[in-house]
FINU-224275 format. One record per residue (C-alpha): residue in three letters; z, x, y. Coordinates in steps of 0.2 Angstrom, whole numbers, plus 5000, padded with zeros to 4 digits. Each point is the difference from the previous one (the first is absolute). Layout:
REM residues N
AlaZXY...
***
This chain:
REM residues 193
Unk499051824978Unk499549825007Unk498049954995Unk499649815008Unk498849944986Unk499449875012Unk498349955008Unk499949985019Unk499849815001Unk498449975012Unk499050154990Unk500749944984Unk498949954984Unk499949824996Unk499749904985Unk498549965000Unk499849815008Unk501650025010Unk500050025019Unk500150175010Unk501650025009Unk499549985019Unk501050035014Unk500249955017Unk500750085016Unk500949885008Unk501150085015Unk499350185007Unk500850105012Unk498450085003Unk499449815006Unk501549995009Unk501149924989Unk501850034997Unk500050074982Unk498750034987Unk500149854988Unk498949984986Unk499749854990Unk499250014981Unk499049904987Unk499950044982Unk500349954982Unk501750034993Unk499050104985Unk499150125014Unk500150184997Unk501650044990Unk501149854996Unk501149914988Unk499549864990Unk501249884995Unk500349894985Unk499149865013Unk498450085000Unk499449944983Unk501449894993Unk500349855012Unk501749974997Unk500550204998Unk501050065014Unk499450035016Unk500250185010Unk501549945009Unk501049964984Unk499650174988Unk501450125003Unk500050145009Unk500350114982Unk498550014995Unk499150085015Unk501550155003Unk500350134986Unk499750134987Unk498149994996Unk498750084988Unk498350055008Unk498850004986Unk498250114998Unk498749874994Unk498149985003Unk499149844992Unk500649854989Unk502050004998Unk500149974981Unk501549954989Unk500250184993Unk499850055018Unk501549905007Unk501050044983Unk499850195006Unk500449965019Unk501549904997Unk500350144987Unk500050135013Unk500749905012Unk501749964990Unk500150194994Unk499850055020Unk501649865002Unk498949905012Unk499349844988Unk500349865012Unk498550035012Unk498450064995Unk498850075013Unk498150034993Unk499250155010Unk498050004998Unk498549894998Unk500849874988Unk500049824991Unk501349964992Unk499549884984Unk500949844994Unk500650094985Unk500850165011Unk500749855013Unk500849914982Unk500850194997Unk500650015020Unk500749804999Unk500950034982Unk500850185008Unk501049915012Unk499250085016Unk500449965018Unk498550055007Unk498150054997Unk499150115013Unk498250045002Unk498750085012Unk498849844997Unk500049855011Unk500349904982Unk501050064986Unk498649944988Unk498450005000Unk499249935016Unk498849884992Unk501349934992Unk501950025007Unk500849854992Unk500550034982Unk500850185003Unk500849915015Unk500849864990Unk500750114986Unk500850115015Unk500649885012Unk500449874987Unk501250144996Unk500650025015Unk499250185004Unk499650015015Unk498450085007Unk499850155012Unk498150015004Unk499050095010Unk501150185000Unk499550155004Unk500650134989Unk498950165003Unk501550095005Unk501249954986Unk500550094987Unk499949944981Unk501849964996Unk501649935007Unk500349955019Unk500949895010Unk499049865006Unk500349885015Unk498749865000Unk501049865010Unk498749855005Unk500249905015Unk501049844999Unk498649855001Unk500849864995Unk499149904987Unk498650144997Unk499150054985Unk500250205006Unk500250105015Unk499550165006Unk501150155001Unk500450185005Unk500250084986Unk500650194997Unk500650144986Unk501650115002Unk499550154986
***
């Protein structure tokens, strides 16, 4: 079964302070164009997107250079509401490595992951952390949890939508655009359960 765990982009959630996704018909075959074309503006951490070392650490990679590795395979989706805590993450990654899926952790639910849960992510040797949230920490202040994650070379999938998901392992594809030189991307991401 295929779930897309993705926001539609000019509807999406935004973090609060970035701009709304807006988008603009260009051509219409209704004006009596040719073709329907349609040109877009957003931020490239509108709806759900990737963040990349970039984001936080100015000489970490940029989206363009992080493999395509971390964004296709096993995952575990996690059941969590509130603060992440370092026992928390112990029990995830736990459950995670028992289900054979401990490389990429997906967080289903309204949660916050804490600097001591994003220490226990960075020393498991994880790909990749997901999360419903526009921020993988708290929203008043993203940085630290950032730094810890992305200075491991985690990679951030925020803004997912995992209503549909089952707790447990799944096959993710989460493939961000290729912007070269960008601190994240958005993407069309999707489970195979």
């Amino acid at each position: 079964m295929l779930i897309d765990i993705s926001q539609e982009v000019f509807s999406c959630n935004v973090f609060p302070g970035d701009p709304q996704p807006v988008m603009d018909r260009v051509m219409s075959i209704e004006n009596g164009d040719v073709c329907n074309l349609t040109g877009f503006s957003m931020c490239a951490h509108n709806g759900t997107h990737v963040d990349a070392p970039f984001h936080f650490i100015n000489n970490g990679k940029t989206i363009d250079k992080v493999g395509l590795e971390a964004f296709v395979g096993d995952c575990f989706v996690a059941q969590h509401t509130g603060d992440v805590t370092e026992k928390d993450a112990q029990l995830i990654m736990h459950k995670a490595a028992e289900a054979g899926a401990a490389k990429r952790i997906l967080i289903k639910g309204k949660a916050t992951v804490t600097e001591q849960a994003a220490q226990v992510f960075a020393d498991s040797g994880l790909l990749l952390v997901g999360n419903e949230s526009q921020t993988v920490g708290p929203e008043n202040a993203p940085k630290r949890v950032h730094d810890i994650l992305l200075g491991a070379e985690i990679v951030l999938l925020e803004g997912i939508v995992l209503d549909k998901a089952p707790e447990g392992r799944c096959f993710l594809s989460a493939a961000p655009l290729c912007l070269g030189g960008c601190d994240g991307a958005p993407c069309r991401a999707y489970l195979i359960v």
